[in-house]
N, C-alpha and C positions, 0 to 999 in steps of 0.2 A: 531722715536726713536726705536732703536730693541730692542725687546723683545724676554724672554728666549721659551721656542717652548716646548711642549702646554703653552699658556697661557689663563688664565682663567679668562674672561672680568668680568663674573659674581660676581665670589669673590674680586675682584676689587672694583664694584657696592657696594655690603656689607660693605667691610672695609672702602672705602671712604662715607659711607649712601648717596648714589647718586641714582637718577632714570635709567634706563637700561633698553631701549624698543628696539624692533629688529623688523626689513622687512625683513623676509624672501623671498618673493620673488625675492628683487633689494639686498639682501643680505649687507642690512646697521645697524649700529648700532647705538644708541645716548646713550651719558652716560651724564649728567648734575643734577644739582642739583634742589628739587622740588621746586616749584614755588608756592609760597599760600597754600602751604598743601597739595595741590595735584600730584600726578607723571602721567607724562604721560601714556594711557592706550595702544597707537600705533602709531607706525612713519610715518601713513598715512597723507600727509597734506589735512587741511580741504580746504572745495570751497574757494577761495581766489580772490577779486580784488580787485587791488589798480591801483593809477592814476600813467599815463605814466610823460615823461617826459613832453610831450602837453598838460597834463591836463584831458586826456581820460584814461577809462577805460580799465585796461588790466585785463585777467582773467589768473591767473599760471597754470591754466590745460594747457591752449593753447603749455606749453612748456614739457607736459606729452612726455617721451619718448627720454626727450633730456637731457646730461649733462649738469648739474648747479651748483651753489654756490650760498648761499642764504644769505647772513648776514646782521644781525638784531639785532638791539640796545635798550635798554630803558632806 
């Protein structure tokens, strides 16, 4: 969707009362609503493993460095 040029994520975050955390170094942003109370403090992801598709353990560092897409439901 184009947006007017500057635009400002952060008062966005405000007016919609959304969390707004940022990596600066991979230069991402997440804007979503908090969860239990709490807003995220950083868009580092924590140590993470979950089972493959065989039922083994994968660990999502292994794919540190690579583009991804991560989606995730509750």
């Amino acid at each position: 969707m184009p947006l007017p040029s500057p635009f400002d994520l952060g008062e966005v975050a405000k007016r919609l009362r959304m969390a707004l955390v940022e990596d600066e170094r991979h230069g991402l942003w997440a804007l979503g609503p908090e969860s239990g109370g709490h807003a995220l403090t950083s868009a580092e992801l924590p140590e993470i493993v979950l089972p493959d598709r065989d039922g083994r353990d994968f660990e999502l560092r292994a794919l540190r460095g690579t583009e991804m897409i991560m989606v995730a439901w509750a």
